[in-house]
Each structure stands twice: as C-alpha cells, then as structure tokens.
C-alpha positions as CSV (number, residue, x, y, z in Angstrom):
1,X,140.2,126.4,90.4
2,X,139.2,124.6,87.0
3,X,135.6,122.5,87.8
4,X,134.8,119.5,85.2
5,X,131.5,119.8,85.0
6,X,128.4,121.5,86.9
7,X,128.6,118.6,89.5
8,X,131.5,120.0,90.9
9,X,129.7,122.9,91.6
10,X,126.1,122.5,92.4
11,X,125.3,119.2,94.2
12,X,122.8,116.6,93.1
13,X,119.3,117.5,94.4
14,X,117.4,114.5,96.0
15,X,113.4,114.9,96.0
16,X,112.1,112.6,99.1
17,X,108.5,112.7,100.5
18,X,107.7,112.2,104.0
19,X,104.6,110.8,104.0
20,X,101.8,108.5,105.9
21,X,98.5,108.8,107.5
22,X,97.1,111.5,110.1
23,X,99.5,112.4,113.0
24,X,102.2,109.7,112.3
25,X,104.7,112.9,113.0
26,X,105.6,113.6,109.4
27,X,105.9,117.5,110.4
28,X,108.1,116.3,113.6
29,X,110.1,114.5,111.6
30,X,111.0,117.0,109.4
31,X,111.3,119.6,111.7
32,X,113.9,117.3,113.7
33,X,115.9,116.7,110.7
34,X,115.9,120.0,108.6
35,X,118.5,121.8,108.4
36,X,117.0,125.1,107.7
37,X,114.0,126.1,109.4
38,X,111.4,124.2,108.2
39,X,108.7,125.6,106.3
40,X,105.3,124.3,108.1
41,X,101.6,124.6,106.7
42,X,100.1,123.5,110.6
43,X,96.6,125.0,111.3
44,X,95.0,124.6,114.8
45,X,92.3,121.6,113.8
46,X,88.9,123.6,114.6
47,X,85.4,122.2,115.2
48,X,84.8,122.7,111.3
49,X,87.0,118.8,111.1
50,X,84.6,117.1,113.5
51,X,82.9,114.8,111.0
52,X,85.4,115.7,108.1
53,X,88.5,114.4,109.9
54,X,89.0,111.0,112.0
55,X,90.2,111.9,114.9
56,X,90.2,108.3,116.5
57,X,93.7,107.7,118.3
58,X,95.1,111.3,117.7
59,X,92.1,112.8,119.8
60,X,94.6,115.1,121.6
61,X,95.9,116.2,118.4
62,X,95.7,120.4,118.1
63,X,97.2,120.8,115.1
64,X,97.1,119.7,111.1
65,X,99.0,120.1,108.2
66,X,96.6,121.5,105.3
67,X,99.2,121.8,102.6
68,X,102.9,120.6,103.0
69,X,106.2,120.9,104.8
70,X,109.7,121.3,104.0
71,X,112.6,121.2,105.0
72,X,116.7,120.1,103.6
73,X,119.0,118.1,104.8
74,X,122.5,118.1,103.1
75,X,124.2,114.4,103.0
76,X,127.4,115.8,101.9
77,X,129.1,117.9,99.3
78,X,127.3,115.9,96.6
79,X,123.8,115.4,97.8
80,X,121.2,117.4,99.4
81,X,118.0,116.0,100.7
82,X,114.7,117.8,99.7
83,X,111.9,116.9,102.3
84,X,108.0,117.4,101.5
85,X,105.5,115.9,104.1
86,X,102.5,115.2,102.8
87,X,99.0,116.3,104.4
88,X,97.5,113.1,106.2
89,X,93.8,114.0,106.0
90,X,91.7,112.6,103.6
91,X,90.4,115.5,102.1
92,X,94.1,117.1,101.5
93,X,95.3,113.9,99.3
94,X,94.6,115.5,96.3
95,X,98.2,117.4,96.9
96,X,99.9,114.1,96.9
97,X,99.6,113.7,93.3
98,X,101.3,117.1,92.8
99,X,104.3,116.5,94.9
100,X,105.0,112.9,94.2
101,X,106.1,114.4,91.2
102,X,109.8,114.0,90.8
103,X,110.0,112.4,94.0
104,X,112.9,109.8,93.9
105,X,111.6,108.0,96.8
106,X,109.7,108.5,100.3
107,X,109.7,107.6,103.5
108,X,106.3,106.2,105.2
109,X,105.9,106.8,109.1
110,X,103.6,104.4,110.5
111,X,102.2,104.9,113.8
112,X,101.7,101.5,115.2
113,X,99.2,101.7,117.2
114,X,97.2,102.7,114.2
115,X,98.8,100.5,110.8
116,X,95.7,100.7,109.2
117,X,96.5,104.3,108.9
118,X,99.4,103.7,106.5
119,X,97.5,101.3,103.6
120,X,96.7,104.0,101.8
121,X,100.6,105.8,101.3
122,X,101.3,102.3,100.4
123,X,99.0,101.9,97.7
124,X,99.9,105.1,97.0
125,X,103.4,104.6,96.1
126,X,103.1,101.0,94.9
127,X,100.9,102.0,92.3
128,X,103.1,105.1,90.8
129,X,106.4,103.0,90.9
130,X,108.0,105.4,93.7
131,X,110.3,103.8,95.7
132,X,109.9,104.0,99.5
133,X,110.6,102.2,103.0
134,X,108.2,102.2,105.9
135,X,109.7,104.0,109.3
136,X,107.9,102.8,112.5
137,X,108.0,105.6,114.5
138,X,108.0,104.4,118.3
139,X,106.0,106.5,120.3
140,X,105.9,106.7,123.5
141,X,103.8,103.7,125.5
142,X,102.6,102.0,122.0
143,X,103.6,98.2,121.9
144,X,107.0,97.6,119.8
145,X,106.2,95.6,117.0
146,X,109.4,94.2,115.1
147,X,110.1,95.3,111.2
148,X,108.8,91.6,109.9
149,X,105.5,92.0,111.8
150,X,104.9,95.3,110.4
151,X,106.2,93.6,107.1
152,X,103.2,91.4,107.6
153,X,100.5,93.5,108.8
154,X,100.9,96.1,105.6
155,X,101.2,93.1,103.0
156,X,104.7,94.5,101.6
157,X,107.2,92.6,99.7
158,X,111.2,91.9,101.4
159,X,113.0,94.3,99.3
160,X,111.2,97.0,100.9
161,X,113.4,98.5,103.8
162,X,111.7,98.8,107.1
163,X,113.1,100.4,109.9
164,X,112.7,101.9,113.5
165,X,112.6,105.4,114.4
166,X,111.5,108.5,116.9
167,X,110.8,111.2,114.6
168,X,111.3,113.4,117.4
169,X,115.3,112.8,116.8
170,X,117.3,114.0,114.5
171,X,119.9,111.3,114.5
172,X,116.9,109.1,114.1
173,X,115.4,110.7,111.5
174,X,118.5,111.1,109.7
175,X,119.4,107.5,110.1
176,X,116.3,106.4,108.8
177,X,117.0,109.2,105.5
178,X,120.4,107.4,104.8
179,X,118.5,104.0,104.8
180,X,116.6,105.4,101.9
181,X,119.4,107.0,100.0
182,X,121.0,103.5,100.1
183,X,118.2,102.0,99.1
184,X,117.5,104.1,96.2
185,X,121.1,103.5,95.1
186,X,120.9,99.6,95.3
187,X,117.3,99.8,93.5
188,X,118.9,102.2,90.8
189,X,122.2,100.6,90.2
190,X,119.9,96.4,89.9
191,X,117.8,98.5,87.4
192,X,120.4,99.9,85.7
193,X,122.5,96.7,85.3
C-alpha cells in the first residue's frame, strides 16, 4: 500500500485544554472521556490548603489536582484529541501558561452554582487569542441556568459556543469535545478565508 503523504499515516494531533476554576470536574471529565487511562496529578487536599485554598462551595471536596491531567480521545482515523486539565487553585496557575502552549482551543467547565469561579479561565483565554467554549456542567441539585444566561453572567461575546454537560459522561463529554472541534473548524476556515 502506497500512502501520499505522512497524513495518511499518522493522524492530525489536536492539543485541547480542559480547564476552569477549583472543582468544576475538569479531572472527571477527562477521566470519563479518555480513552486510555488517564494520567491524574490528584493529592488528598491536607490542612496545609486551609487559608491557601478557597474551599467555599467545594467544602466536601478531598482531593486536588497540583499539576495536570491527561488523557486522548481519538475522533477518527484523522484526528486524535489531546486533553490537559488545568490545576484550578490559585497558586498552581502559573502551569497554565506552560500548557496553553500549542493548545488549539479549550474547553471551560463552569460550575454554576459558583460562575464567578470561571472569570478568570476567561480572561485567561481571551487575552492569549485561544479559542474556547464554556461547558456548564449540571451537577446534581444546582439550579439549571440556560446557555444565554451563562452567556450574560460571564460577559462573553455570541460566537462563543456554550453548551450543557455532566462531566461524569462520557457521551456528554464527548459531545461537548465535538462542539469544539466544529468550532475550531468554522473559526479556522472564517480566518482563513
């Protein structure tokens, strides 16, 4: 078998961050959605965070990322996924910086019982030019706020995808990963034309 080019025999790699404030399931989501076993930085959160960390609405919370997760998710022959969450304590977003880079785009859970949680990842990517959507992930007993109110609430312009989820599922989470994919597509090809 004769292949054209290195396309045909690697496929594209997609760098995606999974990103968002403290406990918004960024670790959940990946883990639900990796194919591979996901490759987890969690620490049990110790007295040493009371006063370091905010705690407020995750009190129940045992563990923490403290440097990144992983995982890969292959779209199909051509494209294959690679996932970094992001630490969502303050004192860990110096690693941001270090894997936004080459990111093609990211994905930003937003609790919503805490939105003020998720200004920061927005500000984040807004100012570095990375593309991203915002993912409400619906957890369990927290009002259900509709994409436009969310919209509102974080001050984001209409081009910016925003969906539903429950990172807990990987259809979800997958769903929400093809949402970006086609958005990065549409962003690329108006740029490019």
């Amino acid at each position: 078998m004769a292949y054209e080019n290195d396309s045909d025999l690697f496929p594209t790699a997609v760098k995606v961050l999974v990103a968002g404030g403290f406990g918004v399931g960024k670790t959940t989501f990946i883990g639900s959605v990796s194919e591979i076993e996901p490759l987890s930085t969690e620490e049990l959160i110790t007295a040493a965070s009371i006063g370091t960390d905010n705690l407020a609405g995750v009190e129940n919370k045992a563990t923490t990322t403290v440097a990144f997760d992983f995982g890969r998710l292959t779209l199909d022959p051509r494209y294959v996924l690679y996932l970094f969450g992001t630490p969502g304590q303050d004192r860990f977003w110096f690693m941001w910086d270090e894997l936004s880079t080459g990111a093609l785009g990211a994905v930003i859970l937003v609790d919503p019982r805490r939105l003020e949680t998720s200004f920061e990842a927005v500000d984040f990517f807004e100012r570095r030019g990375i593309h991203f959507l915002i993912a409400i992930n619906e957890f369990d007993g927290a009002f259900r706020y509709d994409s436009e109110e969310v919209r509102a609430a974080l001050k984001i312009g209409p081009h910016v995808p925003v969906v539903l989820c429950d990172a807990r599922g990987d259809r979800s989470a997958t769903s929400v990963l093809v949402s970006l994919v086609q958005y990065l597509l549409t962003a690329m090809s108006s740029h490019s034309a």
